[in-house]
One Martini backbone bead per residue (centre of mass of N, CA, C, O) as a GRO file, in nm:
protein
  180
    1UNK     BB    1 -12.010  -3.187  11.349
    2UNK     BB    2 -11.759  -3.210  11.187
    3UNK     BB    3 -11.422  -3.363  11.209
    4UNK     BB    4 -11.258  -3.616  11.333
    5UNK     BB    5 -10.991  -3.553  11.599
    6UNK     BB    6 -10.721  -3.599  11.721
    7UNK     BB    7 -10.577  -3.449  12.001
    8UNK     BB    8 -10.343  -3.396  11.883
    9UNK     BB    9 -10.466  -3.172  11.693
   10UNK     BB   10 -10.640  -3.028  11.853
   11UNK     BB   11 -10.341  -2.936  12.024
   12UNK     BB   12 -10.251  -2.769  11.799
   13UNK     BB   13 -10.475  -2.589  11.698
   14UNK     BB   14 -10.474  -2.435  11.976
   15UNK     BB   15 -10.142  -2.381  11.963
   16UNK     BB   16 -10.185  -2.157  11.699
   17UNK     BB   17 -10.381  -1.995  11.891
   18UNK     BB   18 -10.172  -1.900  12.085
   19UNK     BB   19 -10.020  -1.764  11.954
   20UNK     BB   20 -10.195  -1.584  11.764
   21UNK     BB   21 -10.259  -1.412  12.033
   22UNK     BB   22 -10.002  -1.315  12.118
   23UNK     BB   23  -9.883  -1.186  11.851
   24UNK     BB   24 -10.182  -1.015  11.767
   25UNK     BB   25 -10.335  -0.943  12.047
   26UNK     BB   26 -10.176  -0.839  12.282
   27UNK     BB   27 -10.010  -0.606  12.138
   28UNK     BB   28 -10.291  -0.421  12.125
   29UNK     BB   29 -10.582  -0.426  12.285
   30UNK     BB   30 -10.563  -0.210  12.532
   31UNK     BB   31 -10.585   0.028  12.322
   32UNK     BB   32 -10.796  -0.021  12.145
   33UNK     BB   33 -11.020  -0.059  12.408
   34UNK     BB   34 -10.978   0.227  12.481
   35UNK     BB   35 -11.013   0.376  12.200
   36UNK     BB   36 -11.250   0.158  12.021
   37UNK     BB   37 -11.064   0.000  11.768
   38UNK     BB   38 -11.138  -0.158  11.483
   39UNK     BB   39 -10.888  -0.172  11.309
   40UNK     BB   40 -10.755  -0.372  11.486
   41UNK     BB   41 -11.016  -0.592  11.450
   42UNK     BB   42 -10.959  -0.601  11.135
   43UNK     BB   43 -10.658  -0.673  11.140
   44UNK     BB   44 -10.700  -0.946  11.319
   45UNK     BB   45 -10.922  -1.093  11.122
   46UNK     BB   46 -10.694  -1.080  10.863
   47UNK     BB   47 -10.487  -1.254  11.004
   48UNK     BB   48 -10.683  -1.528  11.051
   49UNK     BB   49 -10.661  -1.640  10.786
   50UNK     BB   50 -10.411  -1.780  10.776
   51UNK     BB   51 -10.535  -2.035  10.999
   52UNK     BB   52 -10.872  -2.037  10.992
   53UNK     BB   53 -11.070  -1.892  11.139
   54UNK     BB   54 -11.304  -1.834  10.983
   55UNK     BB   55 -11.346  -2.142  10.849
   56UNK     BB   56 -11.313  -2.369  11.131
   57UNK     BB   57 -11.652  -2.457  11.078
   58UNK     BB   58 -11.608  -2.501  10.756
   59UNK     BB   59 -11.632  -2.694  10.547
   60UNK     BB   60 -11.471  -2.788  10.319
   61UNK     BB   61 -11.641  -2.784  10.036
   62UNK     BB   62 -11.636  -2.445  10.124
   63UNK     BB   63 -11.351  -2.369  10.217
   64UNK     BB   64 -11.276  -2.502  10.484
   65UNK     BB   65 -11.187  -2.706  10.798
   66UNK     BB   66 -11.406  -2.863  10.962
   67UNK     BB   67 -11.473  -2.887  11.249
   68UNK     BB   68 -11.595  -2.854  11.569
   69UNK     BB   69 -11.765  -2.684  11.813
   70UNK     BB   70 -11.520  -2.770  12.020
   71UNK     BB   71 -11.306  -2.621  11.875
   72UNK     BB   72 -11.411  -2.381  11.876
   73UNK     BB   73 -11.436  -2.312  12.161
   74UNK     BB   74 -11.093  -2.376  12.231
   75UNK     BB   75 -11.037  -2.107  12.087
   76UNK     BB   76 -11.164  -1.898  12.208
   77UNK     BB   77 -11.025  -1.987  12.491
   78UNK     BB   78 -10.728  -1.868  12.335
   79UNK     BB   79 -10.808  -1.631  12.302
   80UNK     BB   80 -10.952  -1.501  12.544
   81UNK     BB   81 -10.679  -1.497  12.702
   82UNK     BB   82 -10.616  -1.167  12.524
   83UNK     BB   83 -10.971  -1.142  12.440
   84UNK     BB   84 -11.261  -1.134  12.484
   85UNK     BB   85 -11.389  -0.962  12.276
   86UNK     BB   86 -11.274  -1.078  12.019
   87UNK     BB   87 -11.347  -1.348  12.040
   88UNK     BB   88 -11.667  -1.280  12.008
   89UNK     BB   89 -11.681  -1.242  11.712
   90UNK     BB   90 -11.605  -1.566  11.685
   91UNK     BB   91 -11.865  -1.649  11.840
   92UNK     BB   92 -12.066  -1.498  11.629
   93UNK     BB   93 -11.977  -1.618  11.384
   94UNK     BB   94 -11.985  -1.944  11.452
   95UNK     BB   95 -12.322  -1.879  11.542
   96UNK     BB   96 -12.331  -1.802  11.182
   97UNK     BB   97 -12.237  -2.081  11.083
   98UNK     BB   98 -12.412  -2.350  11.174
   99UNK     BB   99 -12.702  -2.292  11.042
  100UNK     BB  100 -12.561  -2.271  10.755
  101UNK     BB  101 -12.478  -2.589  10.768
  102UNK     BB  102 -12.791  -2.692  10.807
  103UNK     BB  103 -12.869  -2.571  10.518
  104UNK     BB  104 -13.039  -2.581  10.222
  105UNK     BB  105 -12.959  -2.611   9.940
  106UNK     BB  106 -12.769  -2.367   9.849
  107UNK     BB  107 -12.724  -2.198  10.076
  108UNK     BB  108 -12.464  -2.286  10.166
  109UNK     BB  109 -12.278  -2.217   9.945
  110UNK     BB  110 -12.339  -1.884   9.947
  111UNK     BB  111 -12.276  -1.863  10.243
  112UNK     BB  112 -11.975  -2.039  10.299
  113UNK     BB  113 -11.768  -1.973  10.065
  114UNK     BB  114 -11.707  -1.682  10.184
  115UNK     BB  115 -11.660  -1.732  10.533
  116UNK     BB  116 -11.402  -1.885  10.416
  117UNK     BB  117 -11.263  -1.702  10.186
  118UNK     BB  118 -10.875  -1.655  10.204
  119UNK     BB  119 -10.885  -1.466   9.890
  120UNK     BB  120 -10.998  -1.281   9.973
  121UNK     BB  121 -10.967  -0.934  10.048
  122UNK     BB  122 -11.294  -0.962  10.182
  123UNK     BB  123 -11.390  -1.002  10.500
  124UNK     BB  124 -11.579  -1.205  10.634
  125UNK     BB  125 -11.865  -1.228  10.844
  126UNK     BB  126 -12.073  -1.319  11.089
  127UNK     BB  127 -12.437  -1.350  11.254
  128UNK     BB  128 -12.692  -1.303  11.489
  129UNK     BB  129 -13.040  -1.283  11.488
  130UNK     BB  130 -13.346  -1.258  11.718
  131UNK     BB  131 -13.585  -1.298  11.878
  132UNK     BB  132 -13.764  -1.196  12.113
  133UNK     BB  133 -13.906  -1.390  12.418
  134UNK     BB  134 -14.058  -1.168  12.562
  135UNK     BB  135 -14.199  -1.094  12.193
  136UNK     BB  136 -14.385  -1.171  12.036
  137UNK     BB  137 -14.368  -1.095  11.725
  138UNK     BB  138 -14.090  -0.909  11.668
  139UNK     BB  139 -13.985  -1.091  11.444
  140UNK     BB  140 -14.045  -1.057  11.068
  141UNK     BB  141 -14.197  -1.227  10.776
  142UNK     BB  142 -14.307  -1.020  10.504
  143UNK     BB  143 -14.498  -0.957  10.270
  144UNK     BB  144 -14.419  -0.685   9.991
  145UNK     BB  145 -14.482  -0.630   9.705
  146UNK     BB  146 -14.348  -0.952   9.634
  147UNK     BB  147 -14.174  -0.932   9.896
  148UNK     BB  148 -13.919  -1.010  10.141
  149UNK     BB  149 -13.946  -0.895  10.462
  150UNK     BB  150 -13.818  -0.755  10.746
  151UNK     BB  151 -13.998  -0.710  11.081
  152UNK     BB  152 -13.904  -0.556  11.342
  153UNK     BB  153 -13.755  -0.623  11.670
  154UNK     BB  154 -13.438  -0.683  11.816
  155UNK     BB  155 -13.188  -0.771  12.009
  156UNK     BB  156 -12.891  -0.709  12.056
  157UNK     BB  157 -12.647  -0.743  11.829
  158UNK     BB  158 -12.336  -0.873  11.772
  159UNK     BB  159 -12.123  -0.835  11.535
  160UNK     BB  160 -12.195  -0.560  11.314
  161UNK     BB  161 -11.912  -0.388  11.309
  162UNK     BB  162 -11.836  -0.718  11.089
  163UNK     BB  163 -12.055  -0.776  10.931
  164UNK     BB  164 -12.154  -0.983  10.615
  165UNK     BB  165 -12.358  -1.146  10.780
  166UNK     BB  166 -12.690  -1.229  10.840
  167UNK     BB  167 -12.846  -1.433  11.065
  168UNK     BB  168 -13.230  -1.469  11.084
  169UNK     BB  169 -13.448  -1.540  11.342
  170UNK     BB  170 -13.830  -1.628  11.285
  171UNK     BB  171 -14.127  -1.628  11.350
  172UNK     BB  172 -14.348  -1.904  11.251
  173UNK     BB  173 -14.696  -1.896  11.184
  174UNK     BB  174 -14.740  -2.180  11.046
  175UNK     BB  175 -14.564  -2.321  11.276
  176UNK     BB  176 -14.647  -2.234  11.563
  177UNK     BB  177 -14.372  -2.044  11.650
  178UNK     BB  178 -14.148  -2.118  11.515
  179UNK     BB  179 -13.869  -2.130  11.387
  180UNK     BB  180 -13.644  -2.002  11.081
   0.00000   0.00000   0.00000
């Protein structure tokens, strides 16, 4: 998954993103994280777009930079030398591009031309929520009234406070409880 690219290029990308660790999040984090302030990390999300960063794992055709999940993991360790929490974000976006990368028909043009798109004024982010492995069928797609509707509880999911897209897995019972 990603396109491959030689050394050199990999770390340009890595030395672009420790610049911009350094300019865009150094100098507020520590504040930030005493007062608690999402708008210092949204607006570090939406300076992130100037370089990539948000796109930096979605397909090229959809407007995304195309690369690896190795390149996003080494973004993430030059993000998170100026702020851990910050980077988890990105952490939380990337792995809920991932499996939108990986599914079929529209949804994928649907769902990854917005959080990709760096000319939007609104910036899109992903997250991840899955069912607990504790408590089996604990978070179901129901249908109800001719609608499918998601049911029951999962555990606390991270970037919640900044995701417009929520990607969801649910354990499909006609499938013997694999997930979908």
């Amino acid at each position: 998954m990603g396109k491959m690219v030689s050394t050199e290029e990999l770390n340009e990308i890595i030395e672009v993103s420790r610049r911009f660790a350094v300019k865009e999040i150094h100098p507020g984090f520590l504040e930030a994280d005493l007062e608690s302030d999402t708008e210092w990390a949204n607006t570090v999300l939406v300076k992130s777009r100037e370089i990539g960063l948000p796109g930096l794992m979605i397909a090229e055709e959809f407007g995304g930079v195309g690369q690896s999940a190795l390149c996003g993991a080494l973004v993430m360790d030059a993000l998170a030398s100026e702020c851990a929490g910050l980077a988890s974000i990105f952490a939380y976006h990337f792995a809920g591009c991932l499996p939108l990368s990986l599914a079929g028909g529209t949804i994928k043009e649907k769902a990854l031309t917005p959080l990709a798109n760096s000319d939007s004024e609104a910036l899109a982010i992903a997250t991840l929520i899955g069912p607990s492995l504790q408590e089996p069928g604990s978070l179901q797609l129901v249908e109800k009234k001719g609608k499918l509707r998601l049911s029951g509880t999962s555990p606390a999911a991270g970037n919640t406070t900044f995701a417009t897209h929520v990607v969801v897995f649910i354990e499909d019972h006609e499938n013997k409880g694999e997930f979908t």
